[in-house]
KEPAVO-460005 format. One record per residue (C-alpha): residue number from 1; x, y, z. Coordinates in nm, 4 decimals. Layout:
+-----+----------+----------+----------+
|   k |        x |        y |        z |
+-----+----------+----------+----------+
| NUM |        X |        Y |        Z |
...
+-----+----------+----------+----------+
//
This chain:
+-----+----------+----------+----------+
|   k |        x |        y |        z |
+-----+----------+----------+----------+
|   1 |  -1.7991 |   8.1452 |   7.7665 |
|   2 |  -1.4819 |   8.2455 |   7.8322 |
|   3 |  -1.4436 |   8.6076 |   8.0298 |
|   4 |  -1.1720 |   8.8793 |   8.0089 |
|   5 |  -1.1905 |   8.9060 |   8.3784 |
|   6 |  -1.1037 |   8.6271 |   8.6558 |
|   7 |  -1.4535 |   8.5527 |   8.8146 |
|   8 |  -1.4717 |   8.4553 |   9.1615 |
|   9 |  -1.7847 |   8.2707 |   9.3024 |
|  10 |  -1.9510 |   8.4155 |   9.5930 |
|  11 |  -2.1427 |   8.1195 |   9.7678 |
|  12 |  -2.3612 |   8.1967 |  10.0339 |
|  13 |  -2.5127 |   7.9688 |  10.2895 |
|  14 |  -2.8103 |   8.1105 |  10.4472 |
|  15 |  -3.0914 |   7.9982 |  10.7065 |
|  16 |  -3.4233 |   7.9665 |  10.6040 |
|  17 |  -3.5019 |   8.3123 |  10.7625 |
|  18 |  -3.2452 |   8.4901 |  10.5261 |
|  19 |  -3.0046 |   8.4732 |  10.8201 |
|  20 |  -2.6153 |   8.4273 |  10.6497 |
|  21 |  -2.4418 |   8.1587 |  10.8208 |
|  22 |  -2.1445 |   8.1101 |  10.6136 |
|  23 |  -2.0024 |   8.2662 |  10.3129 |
|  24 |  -1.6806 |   8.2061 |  10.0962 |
|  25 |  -1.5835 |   8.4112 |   9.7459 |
|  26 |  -1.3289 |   8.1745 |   9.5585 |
|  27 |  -1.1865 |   8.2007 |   9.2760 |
|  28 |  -1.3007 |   7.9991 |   8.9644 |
|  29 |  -1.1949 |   7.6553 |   8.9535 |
|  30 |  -1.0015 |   7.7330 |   9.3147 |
|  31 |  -0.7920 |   7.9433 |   9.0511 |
|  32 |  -0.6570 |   7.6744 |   8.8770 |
|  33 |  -0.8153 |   7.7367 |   8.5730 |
|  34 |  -0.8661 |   8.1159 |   8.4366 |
|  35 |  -1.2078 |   8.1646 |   8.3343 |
|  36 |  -1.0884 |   8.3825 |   8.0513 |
|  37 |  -0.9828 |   8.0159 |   7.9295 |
|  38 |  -1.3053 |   7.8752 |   7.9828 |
|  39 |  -1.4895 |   7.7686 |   7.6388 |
|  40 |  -1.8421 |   7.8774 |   7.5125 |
|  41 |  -2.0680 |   7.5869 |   7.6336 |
|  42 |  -1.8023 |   7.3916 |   7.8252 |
|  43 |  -1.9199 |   7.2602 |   8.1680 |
|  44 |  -1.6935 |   7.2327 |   8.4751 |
|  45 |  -1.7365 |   7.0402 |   8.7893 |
|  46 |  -1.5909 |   7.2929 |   9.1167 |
|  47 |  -1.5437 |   7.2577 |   9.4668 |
|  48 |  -1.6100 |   7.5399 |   9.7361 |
|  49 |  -1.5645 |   7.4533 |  10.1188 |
|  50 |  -1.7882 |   7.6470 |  10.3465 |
|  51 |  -1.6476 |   7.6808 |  10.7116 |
|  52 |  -1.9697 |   7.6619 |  10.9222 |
|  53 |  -1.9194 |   7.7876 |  11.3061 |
|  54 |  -1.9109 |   7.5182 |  11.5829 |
|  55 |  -2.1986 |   7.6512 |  11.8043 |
|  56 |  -2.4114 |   7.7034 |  11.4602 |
|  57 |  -2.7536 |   7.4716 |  11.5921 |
|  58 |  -2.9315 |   7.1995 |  11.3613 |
|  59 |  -3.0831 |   7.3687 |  11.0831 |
|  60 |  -3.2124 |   7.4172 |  10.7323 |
|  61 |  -3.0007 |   7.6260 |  10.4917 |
|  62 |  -3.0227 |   7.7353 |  10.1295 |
|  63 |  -2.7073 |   7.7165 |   9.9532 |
|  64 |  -2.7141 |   8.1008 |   9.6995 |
|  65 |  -2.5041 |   8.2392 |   9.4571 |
|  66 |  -2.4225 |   8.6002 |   9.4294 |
|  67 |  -2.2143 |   8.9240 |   9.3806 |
|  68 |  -2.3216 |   8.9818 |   9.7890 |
|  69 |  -2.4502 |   8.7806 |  10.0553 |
|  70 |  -2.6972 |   9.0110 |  10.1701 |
|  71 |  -2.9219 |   8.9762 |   9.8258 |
|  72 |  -2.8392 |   8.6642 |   9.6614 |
|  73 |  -2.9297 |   8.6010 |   9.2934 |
|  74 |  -2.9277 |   8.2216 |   9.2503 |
|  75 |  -3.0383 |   7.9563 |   9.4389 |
|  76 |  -2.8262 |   7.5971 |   9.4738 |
|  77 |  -3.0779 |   7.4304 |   9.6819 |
|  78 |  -3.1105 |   7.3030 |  10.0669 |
|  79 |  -2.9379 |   7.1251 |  10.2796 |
|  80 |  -2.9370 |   6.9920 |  10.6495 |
|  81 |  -2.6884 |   7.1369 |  10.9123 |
|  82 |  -2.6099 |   6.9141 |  11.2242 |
|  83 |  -2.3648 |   7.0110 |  11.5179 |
|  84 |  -2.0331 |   6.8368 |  11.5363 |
|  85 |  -1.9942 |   6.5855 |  11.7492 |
|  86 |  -1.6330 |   6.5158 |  11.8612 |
|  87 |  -1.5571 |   6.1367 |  11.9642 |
|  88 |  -1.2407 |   6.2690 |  12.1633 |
|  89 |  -1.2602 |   6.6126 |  12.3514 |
|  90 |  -0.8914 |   6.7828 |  12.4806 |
|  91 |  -0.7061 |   7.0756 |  12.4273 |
|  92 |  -0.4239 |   7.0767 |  12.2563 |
|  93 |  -0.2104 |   7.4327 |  12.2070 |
|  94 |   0.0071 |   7.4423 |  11.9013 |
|  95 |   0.2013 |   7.7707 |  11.9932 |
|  96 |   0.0372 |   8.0858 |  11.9633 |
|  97 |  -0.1705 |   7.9808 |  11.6410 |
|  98 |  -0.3868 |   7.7036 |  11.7039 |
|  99 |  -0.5997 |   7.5212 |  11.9842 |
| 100 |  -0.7116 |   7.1752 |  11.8870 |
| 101 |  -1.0138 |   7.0548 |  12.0435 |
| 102 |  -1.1615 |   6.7530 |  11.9565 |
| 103 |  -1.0902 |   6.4558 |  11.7117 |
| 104 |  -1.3399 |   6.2478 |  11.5332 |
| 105 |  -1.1780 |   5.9243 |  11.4188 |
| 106 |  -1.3571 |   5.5944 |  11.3543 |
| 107 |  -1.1939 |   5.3038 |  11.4841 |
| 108 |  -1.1497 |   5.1102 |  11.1495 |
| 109 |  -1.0401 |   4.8748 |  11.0338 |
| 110 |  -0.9226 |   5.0175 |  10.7444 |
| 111 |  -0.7994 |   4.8835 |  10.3915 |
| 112 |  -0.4625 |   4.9208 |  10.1712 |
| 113 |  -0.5739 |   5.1683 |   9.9086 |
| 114 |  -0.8438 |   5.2913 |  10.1166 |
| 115 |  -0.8919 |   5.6474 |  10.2921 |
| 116 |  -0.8910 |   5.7457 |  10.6871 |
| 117 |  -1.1347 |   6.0303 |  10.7491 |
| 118 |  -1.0331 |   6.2066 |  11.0715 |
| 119 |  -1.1761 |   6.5348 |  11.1123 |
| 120 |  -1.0161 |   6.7802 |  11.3630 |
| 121 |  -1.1477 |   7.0563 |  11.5654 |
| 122 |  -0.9766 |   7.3836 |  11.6031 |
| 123 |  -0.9876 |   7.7259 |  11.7573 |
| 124 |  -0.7953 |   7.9977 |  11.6084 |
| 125 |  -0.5756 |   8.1131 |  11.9685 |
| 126 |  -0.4794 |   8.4894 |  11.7909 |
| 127 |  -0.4572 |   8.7068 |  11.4927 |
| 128 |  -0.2029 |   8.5286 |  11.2206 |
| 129 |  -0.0185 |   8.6786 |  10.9584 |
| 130 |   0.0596 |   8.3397 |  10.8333 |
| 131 |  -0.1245 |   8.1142 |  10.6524 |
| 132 |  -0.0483 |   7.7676 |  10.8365 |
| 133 |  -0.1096 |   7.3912 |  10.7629 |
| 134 |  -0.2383 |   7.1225 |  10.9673 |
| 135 |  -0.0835 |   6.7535 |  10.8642 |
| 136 |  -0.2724 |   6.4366 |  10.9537 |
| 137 |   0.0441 |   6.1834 |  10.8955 |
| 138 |   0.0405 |   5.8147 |  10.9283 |
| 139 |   0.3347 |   5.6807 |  11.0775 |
| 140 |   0.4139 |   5.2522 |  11.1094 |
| 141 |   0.5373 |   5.1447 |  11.4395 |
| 142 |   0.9683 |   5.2749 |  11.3655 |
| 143 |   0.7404 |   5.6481 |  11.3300 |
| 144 |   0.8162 |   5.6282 |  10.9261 |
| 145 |   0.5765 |   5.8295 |  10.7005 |
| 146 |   0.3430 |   5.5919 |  10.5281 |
| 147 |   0.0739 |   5.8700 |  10.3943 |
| 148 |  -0.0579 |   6.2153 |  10.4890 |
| 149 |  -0.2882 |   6.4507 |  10.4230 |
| 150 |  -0.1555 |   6.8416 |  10.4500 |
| 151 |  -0.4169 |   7.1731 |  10.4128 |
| 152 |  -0.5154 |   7.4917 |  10.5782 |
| 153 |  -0.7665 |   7.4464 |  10.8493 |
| 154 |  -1.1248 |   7.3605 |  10.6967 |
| 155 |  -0.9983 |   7.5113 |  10.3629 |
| 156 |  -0.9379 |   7.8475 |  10.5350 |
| 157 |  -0.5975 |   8.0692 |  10.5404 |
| 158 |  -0.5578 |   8.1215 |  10.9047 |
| 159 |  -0.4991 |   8.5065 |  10.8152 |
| 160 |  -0.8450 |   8.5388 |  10.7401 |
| 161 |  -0.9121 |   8.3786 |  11.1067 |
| 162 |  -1.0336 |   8.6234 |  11.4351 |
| 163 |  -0.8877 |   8.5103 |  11.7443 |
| 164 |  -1.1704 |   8.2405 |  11.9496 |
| 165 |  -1.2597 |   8.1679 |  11.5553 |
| 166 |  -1.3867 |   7.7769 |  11.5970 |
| 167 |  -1.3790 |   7.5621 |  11.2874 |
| 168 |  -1.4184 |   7.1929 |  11.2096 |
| 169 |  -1.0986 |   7.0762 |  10.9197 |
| 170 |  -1.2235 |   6.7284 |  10.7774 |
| 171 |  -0.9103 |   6.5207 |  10.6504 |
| 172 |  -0.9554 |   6.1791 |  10.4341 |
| 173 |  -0.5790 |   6.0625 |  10.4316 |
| 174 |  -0.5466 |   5.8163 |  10.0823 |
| 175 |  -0.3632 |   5.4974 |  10.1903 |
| 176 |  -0.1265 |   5.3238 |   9.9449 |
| 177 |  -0.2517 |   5.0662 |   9.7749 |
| 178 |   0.0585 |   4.7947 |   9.8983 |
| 179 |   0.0638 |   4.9189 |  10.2299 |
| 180 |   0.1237 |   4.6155 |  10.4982 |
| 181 |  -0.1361 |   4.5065 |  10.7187 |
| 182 |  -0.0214 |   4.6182 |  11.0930 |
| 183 |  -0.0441 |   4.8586 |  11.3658 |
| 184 |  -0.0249 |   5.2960 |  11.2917 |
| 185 |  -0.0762 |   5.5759 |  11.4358 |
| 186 |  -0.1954 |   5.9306 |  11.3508 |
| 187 |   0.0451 |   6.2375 |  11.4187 |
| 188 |  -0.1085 |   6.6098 |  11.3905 |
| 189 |   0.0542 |   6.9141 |  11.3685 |
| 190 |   0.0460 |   7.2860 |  11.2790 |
| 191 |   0.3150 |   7.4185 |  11.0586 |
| 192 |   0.4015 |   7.7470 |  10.8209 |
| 193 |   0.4386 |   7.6084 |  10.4692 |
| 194 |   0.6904 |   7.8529 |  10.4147 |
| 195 |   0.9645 |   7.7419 |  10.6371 |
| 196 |   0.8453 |   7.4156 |  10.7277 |
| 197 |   0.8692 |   7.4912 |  11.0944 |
| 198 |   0.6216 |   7.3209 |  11.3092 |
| 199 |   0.4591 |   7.4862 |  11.5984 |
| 200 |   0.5097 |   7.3304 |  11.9459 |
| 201 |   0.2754 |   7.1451 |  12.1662 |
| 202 |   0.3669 |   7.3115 |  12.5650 |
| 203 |   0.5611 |   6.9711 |  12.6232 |
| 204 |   0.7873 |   7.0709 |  12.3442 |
| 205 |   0.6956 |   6.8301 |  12.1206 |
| 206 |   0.6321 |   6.9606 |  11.7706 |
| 207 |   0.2876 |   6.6782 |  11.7128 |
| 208 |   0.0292 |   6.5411 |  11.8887 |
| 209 |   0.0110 |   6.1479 |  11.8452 |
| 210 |  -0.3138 |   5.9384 |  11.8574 |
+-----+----------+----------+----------+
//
């Protein structure tokens, strides 16, 4: 039933020792939708990204709701927590904001219509005021834009992120439906959504090409 207050949904991801690994409060329907607009009865399907920490070690969790962490009320049910794996280790610098890591990529093929999933590794370098982007573009072989995917790092605002913060930022780039069969390539990049300006990579380039 609708509420006179915006709600915000504190999911809590917890080891099975009551440890908290990971918690994020968002806002109803990622905000989109009031809740005071909500109907008696009516049933909505939401999505809340959990940023889990790199080092965090295979595990059972329990996936809570509640108004704090520390004493859940409601419990989601469990889930499995493996370590990321990275099929390409480096270190990439974006500025002062970002240190990229690793890439995980598969090596296709991949379909017209169809989605790449690259996920991306990151390390928050220091303390940002900003909240930046990361863009997973697809370029043809002339460089032109044929799709892309743009978002904060693993769903988070970078302002929120302490410097040596490490966070895995999954990506699934839609492809267009008449897109020609051929050769692309990936370009990544950091950038502050409210200029546009792109951080630079120490060779002065402004995105890292795979």
């Amino acid at each position: 039933r609708g509420a006179a207050t915006h709600f915000e949904w504190p999911v809590c991801l917890l080891a099975s020792g009551g440890t908290l690994i990971a918690e994020r409060r968002a806002p109803f329907f990622s905000g989109e939708y009031p809740s005071a607009a909500a109907l008696g009865d009516e049933r909505i399907a939401d999505v809340v990204w959990l940023s889990l920490p790199l080092k965090q070690e295979s595990a059972s969790a329990e996936v809570w709701l509640g108004d704090d962490c520390r004493a859940p009320q409601q419990k989601l049910g469990t889930l499995q927590i493996a370590p990321p794996t990275p099929d390409v280790s480096g270190d990439w610098q974006f500025g002062q904001t970002l240190r990229l890591t690793g890439v995980s990529l598969d090596s296709g093929p991949y379909w017209a219509g169809g989605e790449i999933p690259v996920t991306l590794y990151w390390q928050a370098i220091s303390r940002m005021t900003a909240n930046y982007s990361v863009f997973v573009h697809v370029l043809d072989k002339n460089g032109a834009l044929v799709a892309q995917d743009d978002a904060w790092p693993g769903g988070t605002p970078t302002s929120q992120l302490q410097p040596g913060a490490s966070l895995a930022d999954p990506h699934f780039v839609k492809l267009p439906p008449d897109m020609p069969e051929g050769e692309y390539h990936l370009s990544i990049g950091v950038y502050d959504p409210t200029t546009s300006v792109r951080e630079k990579l120490p060779d002065g380039s402004d995105a890292l090409m795979i």
